[in-house]
Each structure stands twice: as structure tokens, then as C-alpha cells.
C-alpha positions in Angstrom: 27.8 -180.1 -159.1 25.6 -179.2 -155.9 22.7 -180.8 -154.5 23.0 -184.6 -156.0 27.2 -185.3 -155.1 27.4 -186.2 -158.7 31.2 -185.8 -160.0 32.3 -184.8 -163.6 35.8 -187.0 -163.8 37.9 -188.2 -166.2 36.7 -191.8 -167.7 38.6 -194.9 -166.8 39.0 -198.2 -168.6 36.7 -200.2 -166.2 33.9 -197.6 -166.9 33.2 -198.8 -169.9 30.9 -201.5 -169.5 28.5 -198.9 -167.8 28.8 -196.1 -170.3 27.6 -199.1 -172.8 24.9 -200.2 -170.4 23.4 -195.8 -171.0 24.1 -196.0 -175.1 22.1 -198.9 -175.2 19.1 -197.7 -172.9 19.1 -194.5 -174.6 19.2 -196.3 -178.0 22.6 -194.5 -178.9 25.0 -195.8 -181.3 28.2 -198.2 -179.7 30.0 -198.1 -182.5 33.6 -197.4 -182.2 33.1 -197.0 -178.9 35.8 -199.6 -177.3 38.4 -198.5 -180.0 38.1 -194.7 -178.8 37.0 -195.2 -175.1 40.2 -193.3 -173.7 41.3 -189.6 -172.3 38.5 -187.7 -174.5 35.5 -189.2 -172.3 34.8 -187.9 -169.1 31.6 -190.0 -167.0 29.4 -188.2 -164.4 28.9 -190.5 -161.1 27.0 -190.5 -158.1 27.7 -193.1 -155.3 29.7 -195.1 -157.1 27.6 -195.5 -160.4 27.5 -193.8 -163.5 25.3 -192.0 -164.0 26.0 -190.2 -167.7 28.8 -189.9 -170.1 30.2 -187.8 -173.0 33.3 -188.3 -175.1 35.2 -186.4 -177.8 37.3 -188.5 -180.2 40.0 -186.2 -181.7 41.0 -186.3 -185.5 44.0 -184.1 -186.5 43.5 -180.5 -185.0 39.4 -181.4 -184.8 37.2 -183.5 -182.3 33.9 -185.3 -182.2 31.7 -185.1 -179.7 29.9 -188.8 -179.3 27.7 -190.9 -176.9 26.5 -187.8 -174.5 24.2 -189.7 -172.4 22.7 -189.1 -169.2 20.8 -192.0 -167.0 16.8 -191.2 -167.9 16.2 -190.9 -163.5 19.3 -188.1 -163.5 17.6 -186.0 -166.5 16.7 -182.6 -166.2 19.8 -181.5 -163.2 22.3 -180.1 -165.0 24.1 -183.2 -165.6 24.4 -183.1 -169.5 25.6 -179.2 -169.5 28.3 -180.0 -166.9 29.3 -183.3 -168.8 29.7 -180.5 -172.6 31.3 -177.7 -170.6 34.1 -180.5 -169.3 34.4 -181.9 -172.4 34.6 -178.7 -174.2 37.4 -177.4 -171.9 39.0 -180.9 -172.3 39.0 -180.0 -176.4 40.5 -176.7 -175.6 43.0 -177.8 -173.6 44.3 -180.3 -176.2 44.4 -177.4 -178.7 41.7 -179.0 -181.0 39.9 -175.6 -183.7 37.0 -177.1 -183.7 34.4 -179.9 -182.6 31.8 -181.6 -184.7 29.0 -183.5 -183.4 25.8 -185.8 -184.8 22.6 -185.7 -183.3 19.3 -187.2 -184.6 17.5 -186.3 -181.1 19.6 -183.3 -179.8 19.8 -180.7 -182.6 18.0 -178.0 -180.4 20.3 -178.8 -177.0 23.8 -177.9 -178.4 23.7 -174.5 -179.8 23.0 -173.5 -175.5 27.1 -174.6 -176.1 27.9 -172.6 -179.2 27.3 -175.5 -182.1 25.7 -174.4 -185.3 24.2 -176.7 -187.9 26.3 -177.7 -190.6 26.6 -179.4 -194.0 28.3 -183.1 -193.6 30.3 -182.8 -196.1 31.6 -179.9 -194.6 33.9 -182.0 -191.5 37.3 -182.6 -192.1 38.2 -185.8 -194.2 39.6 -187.5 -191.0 36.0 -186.9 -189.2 34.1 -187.6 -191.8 36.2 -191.2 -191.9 35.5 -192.2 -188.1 32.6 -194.9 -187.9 29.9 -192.4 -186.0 30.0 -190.3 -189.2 30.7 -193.3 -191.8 28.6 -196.1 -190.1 26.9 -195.1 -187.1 25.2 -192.5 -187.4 22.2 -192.1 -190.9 22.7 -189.8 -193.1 19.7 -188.1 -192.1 21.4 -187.1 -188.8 21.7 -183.0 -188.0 25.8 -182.4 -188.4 26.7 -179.5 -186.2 30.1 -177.6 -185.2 31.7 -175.3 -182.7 35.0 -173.4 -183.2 36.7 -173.1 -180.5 39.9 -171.2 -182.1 40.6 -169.7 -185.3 43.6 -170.7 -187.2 46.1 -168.6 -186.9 47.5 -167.4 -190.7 51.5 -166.5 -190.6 
């Protein structure tokens, strides 16, 4: 990104306590966080400090995209789109089909990435079993999905 020197990098262990620190300002779910908090989340920083986060927690050949959060003073620059697009290309990379997400707040910011609303019960089983869909998140929360590749039939 221009203008702000933020940086879009790869999460490390000690960034944890600070991605925490934004899913409790923004009133976010922690859930399952520490358990997941690995290669799938990717921080944006500036100076030194984080300023915004976004993971994907992978399930078989399908990921979740959790805790996108972006510090309330950095909102508005771009931040949040360059924190999906990394992770997106982070999903594709690993070879995932297809990326699910929950939103109570956000339902009209992801389809700008390609998501689509979708049934619940329509996620795999193993997403469906990870504690943002089975604890975390209500059940009145908007499910949506991207595909990012189409199985292949042989």
C-alpha cells in the first residue's frame, strides 16, 4: 500500500496479543482464535503496530475467513481490501475450492471480493464444526461463500 507505509505480511506468533486487542475493540468474536492463529492470518502494520488483521482457517479442501478487523483510526484506506485480496491469494495458493465466511456487520462488503450469500447448512461438515460457525458466531449471522476453483471431475 501507498501513502500510509502500512505493510500486508504474514502473521507471527507474537502478533497475537494485538490482533486480540482489535477483535475486542471491534466487538468481534476470539473464539478459537489462539488454537488457529498460524500461516492463514496475515496482519496489516504501520510503524511497528498493528494496525488490522484477517485470517482463513482451512478445513479439508475449504477455508474460513475470520476476525477481518481493521483499527477504527485506519478505516476507510484500503486497508481491509488489501488484507481479503492477500488472504484470498493465500487460499489459492494452498489450493483450498472454496472460502466461507460469517458476518453479522459485513454482509454488504464481501461480495466487492466475489462472496455470495449462502444457506449455513450449506458449508462443508468440517466448517460447519469449527467454533466461529458452532459457537461464535449466532445463528442469525449472514453465511456467505466464494469459489475459488471448481472441482475437477475425472
Amino acid at each position: 500500500m501507498r501513502g500510509d507505509d502500512v505493510t500486508i505480511r504474514a502473521a507471527r506468533a507474537d502478533d497475537l496479543s494485538a490482533v486480540r486487542a482489535l477483535l475486542s475493540a471491534a466487538h468481534l468474536p476470539l473464539d478459537g482464535l489462539a488454537e488457529q492463529f498460524s500461516d492463514g492470518y496475515a496482519v496489516a502494520e504501520s510503524a511497528g503496530t498493528v494496525i488490522g488483521a484477517e485470517g482463513i482457517e482451512t478445513y479439508e479442501d475449504a477455508g474460513l475467513l475470520r476476525s477481518a478487523v481493521v483499527h477504527d483510526a485506519w478505516r476507510g484506506r484500503g486497508i481491509g481490501d488489501a488484507l481479503t485480496r492477500d488472504r484470498l491469494d493465500w487460499a489459492r495458493a494452498r489450493g483450498l475450492r472454496e472460502v466461507y465466511l460469517l458476518t453479522t456487520t459485513a454482509a454488504d462488503y464481501f461480495p466487492r471480493h466475489g462472496f455470495s450469500r449462502v444457506d449455513r447448512a450449506t458449508a462443508p461438515a468440517a466448517v460447519q464444526r469449527s467454533r466461529e460457525f458452532a459457537e461464535a458466531c449466532p445463528d442469525t449471522a449472514v453465511t456467505m461463500r466464494l469459489v475459488l476453483q471448481s472441482q475437477q471431475r475425472t
